[in-house]
Each structure stands twice: as structure tokens, then as C-alpha cells.
C-alpha positions in Angstrom: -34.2 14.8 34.4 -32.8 11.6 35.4 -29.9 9.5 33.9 -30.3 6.2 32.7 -30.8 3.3 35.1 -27.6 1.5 36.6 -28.2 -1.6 34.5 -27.9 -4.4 36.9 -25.0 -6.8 36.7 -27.0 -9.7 34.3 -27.7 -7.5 31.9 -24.1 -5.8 32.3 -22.7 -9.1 31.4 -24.6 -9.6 28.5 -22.1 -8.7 25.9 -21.8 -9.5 22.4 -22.3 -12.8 21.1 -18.9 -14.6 22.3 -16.6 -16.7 20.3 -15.9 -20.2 21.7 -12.3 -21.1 21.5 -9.1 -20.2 19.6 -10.5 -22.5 17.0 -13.8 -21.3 16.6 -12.5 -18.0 17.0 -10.0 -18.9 13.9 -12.7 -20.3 11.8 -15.1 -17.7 12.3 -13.0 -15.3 11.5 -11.6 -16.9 7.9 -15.8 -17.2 7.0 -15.8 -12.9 6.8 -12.1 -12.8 5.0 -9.5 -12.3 8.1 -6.9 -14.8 8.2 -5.8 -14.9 12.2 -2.9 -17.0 13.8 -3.7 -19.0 17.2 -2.2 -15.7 18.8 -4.5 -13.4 17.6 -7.5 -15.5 17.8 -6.8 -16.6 21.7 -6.6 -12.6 22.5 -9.9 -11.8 20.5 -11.9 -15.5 22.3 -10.8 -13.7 25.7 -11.7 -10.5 25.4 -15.4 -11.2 24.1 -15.5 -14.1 26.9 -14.5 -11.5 29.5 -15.8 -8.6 28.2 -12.1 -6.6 28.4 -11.5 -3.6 25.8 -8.5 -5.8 23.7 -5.5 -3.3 22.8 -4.1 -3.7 19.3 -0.6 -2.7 18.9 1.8 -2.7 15.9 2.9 -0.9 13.0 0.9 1.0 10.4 -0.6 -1.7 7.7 -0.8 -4.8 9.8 -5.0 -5.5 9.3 -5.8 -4.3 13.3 -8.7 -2.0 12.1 -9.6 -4.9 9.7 -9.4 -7.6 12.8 -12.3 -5.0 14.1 -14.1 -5.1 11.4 -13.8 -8.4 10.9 -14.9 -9.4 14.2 -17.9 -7.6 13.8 -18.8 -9.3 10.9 -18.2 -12.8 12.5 -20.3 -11.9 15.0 -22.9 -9.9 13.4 -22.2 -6.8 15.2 -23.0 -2.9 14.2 -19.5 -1.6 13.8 -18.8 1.9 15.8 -15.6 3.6 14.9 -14.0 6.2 16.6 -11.2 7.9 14.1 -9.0 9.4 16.7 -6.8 12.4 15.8 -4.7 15.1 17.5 -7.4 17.7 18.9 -10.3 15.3 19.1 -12.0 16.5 22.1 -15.1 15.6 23.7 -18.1 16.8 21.5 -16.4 14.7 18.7 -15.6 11.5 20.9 -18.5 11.4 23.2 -21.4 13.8 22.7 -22.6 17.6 22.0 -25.8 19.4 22.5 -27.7 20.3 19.8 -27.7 23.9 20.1 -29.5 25.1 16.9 -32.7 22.6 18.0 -31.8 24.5 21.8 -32.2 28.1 20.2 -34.7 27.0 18.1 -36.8 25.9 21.6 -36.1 28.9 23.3 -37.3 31.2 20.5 -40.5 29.2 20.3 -41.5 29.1 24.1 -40.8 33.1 23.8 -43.3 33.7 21.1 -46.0 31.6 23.2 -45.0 34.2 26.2 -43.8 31.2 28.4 -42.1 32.8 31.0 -40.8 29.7 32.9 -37.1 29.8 32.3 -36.6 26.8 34.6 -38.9 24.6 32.5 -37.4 25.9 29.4 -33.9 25.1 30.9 -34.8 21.2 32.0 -36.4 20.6 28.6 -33.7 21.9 26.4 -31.5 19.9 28.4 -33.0 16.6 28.2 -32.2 13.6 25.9 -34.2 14.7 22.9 -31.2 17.3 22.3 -28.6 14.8 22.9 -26.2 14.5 20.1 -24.8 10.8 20.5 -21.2 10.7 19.1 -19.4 7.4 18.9 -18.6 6.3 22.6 -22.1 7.4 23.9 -24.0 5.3 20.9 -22.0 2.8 22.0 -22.6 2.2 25.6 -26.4 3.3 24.9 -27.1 1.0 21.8 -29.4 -2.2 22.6 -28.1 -4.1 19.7 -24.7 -6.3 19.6 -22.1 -3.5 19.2 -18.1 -3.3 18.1 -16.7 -0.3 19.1 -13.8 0.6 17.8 -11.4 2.9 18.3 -8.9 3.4 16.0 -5.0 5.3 16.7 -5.5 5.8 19.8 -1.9 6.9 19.9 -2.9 10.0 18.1 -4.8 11.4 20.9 -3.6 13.8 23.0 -2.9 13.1 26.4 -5.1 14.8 28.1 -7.6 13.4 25.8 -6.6 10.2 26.5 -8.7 10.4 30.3 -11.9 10.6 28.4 -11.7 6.7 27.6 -10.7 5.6 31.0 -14.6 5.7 32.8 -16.0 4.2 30.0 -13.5 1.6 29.8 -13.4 1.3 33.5 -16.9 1.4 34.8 -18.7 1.7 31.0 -20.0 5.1 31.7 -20.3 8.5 31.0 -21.1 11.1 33.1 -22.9 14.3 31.4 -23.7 17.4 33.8 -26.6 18.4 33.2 -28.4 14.4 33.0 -26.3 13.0 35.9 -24.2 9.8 34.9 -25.3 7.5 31.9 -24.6 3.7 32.1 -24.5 0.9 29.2 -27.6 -0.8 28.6 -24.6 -3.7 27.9 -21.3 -4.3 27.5 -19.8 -3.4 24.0 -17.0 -5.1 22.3 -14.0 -2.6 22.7 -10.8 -2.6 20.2 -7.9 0.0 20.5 -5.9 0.2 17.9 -2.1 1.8 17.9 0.6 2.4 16.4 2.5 3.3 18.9 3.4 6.1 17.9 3.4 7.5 21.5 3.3 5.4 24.9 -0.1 4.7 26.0 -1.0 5.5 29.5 -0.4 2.5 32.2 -4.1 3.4 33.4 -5.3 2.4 29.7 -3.3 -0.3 29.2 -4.4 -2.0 32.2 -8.2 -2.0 31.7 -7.2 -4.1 28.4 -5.8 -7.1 27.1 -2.9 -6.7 25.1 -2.0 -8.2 21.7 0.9 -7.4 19.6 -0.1 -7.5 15.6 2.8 -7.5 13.6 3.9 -8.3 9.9 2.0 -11.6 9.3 5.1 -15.1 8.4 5.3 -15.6 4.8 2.6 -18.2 5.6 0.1 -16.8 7.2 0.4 -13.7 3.8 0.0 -16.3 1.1 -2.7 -17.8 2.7 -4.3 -13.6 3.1 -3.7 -13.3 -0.4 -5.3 -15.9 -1.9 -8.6 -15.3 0.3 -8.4 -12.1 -0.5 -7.2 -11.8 -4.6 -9.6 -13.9 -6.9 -8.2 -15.5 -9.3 -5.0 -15.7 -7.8 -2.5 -18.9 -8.2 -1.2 -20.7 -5.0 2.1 -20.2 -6.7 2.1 -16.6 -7.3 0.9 -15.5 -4.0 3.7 -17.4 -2.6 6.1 -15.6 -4.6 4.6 -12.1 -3.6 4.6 -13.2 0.0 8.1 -13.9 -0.2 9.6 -10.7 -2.1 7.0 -8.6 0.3 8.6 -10.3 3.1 12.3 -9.3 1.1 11.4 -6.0 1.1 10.8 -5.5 4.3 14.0 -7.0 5.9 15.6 -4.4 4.3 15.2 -1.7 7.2 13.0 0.7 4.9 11.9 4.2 5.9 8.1 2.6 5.4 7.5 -1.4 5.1 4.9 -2.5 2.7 1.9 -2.6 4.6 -0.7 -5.9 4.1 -2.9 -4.0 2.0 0.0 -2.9 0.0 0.4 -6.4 -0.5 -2.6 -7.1 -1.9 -2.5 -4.2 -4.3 0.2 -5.6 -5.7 -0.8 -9.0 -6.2 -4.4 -7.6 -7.5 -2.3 -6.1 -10.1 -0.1 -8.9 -11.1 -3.6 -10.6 -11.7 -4.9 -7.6 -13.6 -1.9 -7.6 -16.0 -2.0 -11.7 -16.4 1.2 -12.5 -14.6 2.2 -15.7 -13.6 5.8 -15.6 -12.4 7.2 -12.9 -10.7 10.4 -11.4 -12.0 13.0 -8.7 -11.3 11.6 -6.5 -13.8 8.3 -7.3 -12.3 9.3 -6.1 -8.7 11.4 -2.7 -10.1 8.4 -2.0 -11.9 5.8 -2.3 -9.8 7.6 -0.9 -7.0 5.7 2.1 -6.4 2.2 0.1 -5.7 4.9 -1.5 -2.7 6.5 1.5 -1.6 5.9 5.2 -0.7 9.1 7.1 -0.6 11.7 7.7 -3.5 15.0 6.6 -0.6 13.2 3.4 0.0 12.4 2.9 -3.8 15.7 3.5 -4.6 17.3 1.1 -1.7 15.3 -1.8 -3.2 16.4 -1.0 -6.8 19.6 -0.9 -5.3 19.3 -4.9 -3.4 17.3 -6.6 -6.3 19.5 -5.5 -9.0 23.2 -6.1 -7.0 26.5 -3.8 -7.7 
């Protein structure tokens, strides 16, 4: 058994399909429904030119796993995601062997009386009982591929070392096939919400971009390419009070999609103007604990 060929640098540079400038990245973007600043959309245009992982970073709610996706879509990509979580070890992240198809082999070549454990050993440990997880479909798929991989935060630590030879050299290395490399160059997003300090060694094999609450702006303009039927007016009003609501040092800002849950159901109910009584009555589409519920009650309605 031999591992796949070390691709050679020509084909390792050819990456996804790469956006040409902030602008292009911008306008490509807005086609699939993600409304980017110049910030965002200069990080993004890099990373695809140079074929660097691009780290994410912000609060929970901000539209980093949607930037992914949308990226993707702009660049009609298969989207890989890799939920991380506390525990996720290396059969989930990168790949298992298929054991029952293993046994299953094993039992077979006994009932035909063939002795040769060594044969039975090298077959049962070749590709065909592979089980690809997301990192390994990733570097192994021929088509243009987005991989993403999502709260990276939440990993632990230790954990944490599985991403660095893939994101360092785009390879895995499995014991019994010898080291696997990329047929090419995926398109790598991290997301976090830094809940926990990344690693220096991981934050240095990517660029960095910082996503936070979009300007009052840059929400209207999310919310009425997102909410049909929505008026230029109400959206700005929802942007605005959203914005309100989170100056006021909650226990949980309303996230983007939040957002746009609320001003879905403004649209639903045929509102035009948004009100006091609106807000105190649709807070709970906004907000997800009772303090921060009742600290808003308390600022829109004044002693």
C-alpha cells in the first residue's frame, strides 16, 4: 500500500477559483445574499489569491459561518463543514476505518481457508476501507472545495494540533497508508468565537479578520437583501433599535440573524413603523435571557 502522490507544486497551487479584487470580491458576494464591507472582502480576495486558511473571529451571530457559505456559493464551490465541539477527536475530524466492512473481510477470507494473514492485513488496510471524514474529503476531493471549519474555539487543545499539518503542509499522515497529500489546495475558513485563545501556531498559518456587529448601514442594507418585501424605511428603523439594543451592555447582543427574525416578522404582521410597543413586544424574537429582556424594558420605557 502506498500513499497518494506528493502532488507537485502546479497542481498544489491550483486552488479554488479566486476572486479578483475587493470589488469583485464585494460584488460577488452581494449576487449569493452576503452583504461584505471593503474589510471583509480584502481578507476573503487574499486568502483565495494566496491560498492561506483565513481566521474568522468575533462574537456569536455576526454571519462568519454564513461568509463561508457564501463564499462557496460565489465561487461555486462544494461546501465541507467541520462542526467542532469539545471532545471531537480524530475519527470525527479526519477519518476512521471501517471496521464492520474489516470484520466482515476477515470472516470471509476464513470461510475460503485463506490462511495469509499478511495479505488479509494489507487489504483490510487499504483505501477501500477508508472512512473519509471532513478534513480528509477535503484535501482528497478533485473538485473546487470550501472547507470550513466552524468554532474552532470549542476544540480542545490538544485537539487543536490535528489542524496544524494540514493547514501547514495540507496533509495527513495515516499509519498504516504512509502520508496522504491534497490533490489541491482547499479554501480553508476558521471560524471563532473566541471563546478561548487560539494557539500562536494556528493563528500564524492564517490570515486574520475580525467580524464584528455590522454599522447601522451595512444591517439595513442585510435586511433588505435578505427580508422580501421589506421597506427601505423599516429596515432602517430595525437597524437602528438592533443597534440600541445592543449598546446597552446585554448579557447576549442580538445576533444578525436575530435581526432578520425580527424584521421577517414585522413584515408578517404588516407593520410599517416601528414603535415602543412594537419593540417590548417583540422582544423575545431579539433577546434570549429574562435580565437582558427586562434591562431593555427598563431603557425603552424610561423611569
Amino acid at each position: 500500500m502506498s500513499a497518494t502522490q506528493n502532488p507537485s507544486p502546479l497542481v498544489m497551487a491550483s486552488a479554488v477559483t479566486t476572486f479578483a479584487n475587493i470589488g469583485d470580491t464585494q460584488a460577488r458576494l452581494a449576487e449569493v445574499g452576503y452583504i461584505s464591507d471593503p474589510q471583509i472582502a480584502g481578507v476573503v480576495s487574499l486568502a483565495a489569491q494566496l491560498g492561506k486558511p483565513l481566521l474568522a473571529e468575533g462574537p456569536a451571530g455576526t454571519g462568519k459561518t454564513e461568509l463561508a457559505k457564501a463564499i462557496a456559493r460565489s465561487l461555486n464551490a462544494r461546501l465541507i463543514r467541520l462542526q467542532c465541539y469539545e471532545g471531537l477527536d480524530e475519527s470525527r475530524a479526519l477519518y476512521e476505518w471501517d471496521y464492520r466492512k474489516q470484520l466482515l473481510r476477515i470472516q470471509a477470507a476464513r470461510q475460503e481457508a485463506a490462511g495469509d494473514w499478511n495479505a488479509i492485513e494489507e487489504d483490510i488496510f487499504g483505501e477501500e476501507y477508508l472512512l473519509h471524514r471532513p478534513l480528509l474529503e477535503a484535501i482528497q476531493a478533485e473538485d473546487d472545495v470550501v472547507l470550513l471549519i466552524d468554532e474552532v474555539d470549542r476544540l480542545d487543545i490538544e485537539t487543536e494540533a490535528l489542524l496544524l499539518e494540514i493547514l501547514s503542509d495540507f496533509q495527513v499522515s495515516i499509519p498504516e497508508l504512509g502520508t496522504v497529500h491534497a490533490k489541491q489546495i482547499p479554501l480553508v475558513v476558521l471560524t471563532s468565537n473566541n471563546s478561548r485563545d487560539l494557539s500562536e501556531a494556528l493563528k500564524r498559518r492564517c490570515l486574520f479578520m475580525h467580524v464584528g456587529y455590522p454599522t447601522v448601514e451595512r444591517e439595513r442594507e442585510i435586511i433588505l437583501a435578505a427580508v422580501p418585501g421589506i421597506t427601505e424605511n423599516l429596515a432602517e428603523q430595525v437597524a437602528r433599535i438592533v443597534r440600541t439594543l445592543r449598546d446597552l451592555n446585554l448579557k447576549k447582543s442580538p445576533s444578525v440573524s436575530e435581526t432578520l427574525d425580527w424584521a421577517r416578522a414585522l413584515v408578517l404582521q404588516g407593520k410599517t413603523e416601528v414603535t415602543t410597543d412594537v419593540v417590548l413586544e417583540h422582544l423575545s424574537v431579539l433577546l434570549k435571557h429574562q435580565t437582558d429582556i427586562e434591562k431593555a424594558t427598563e431603557e425603552l420605557t424610561g423611569p
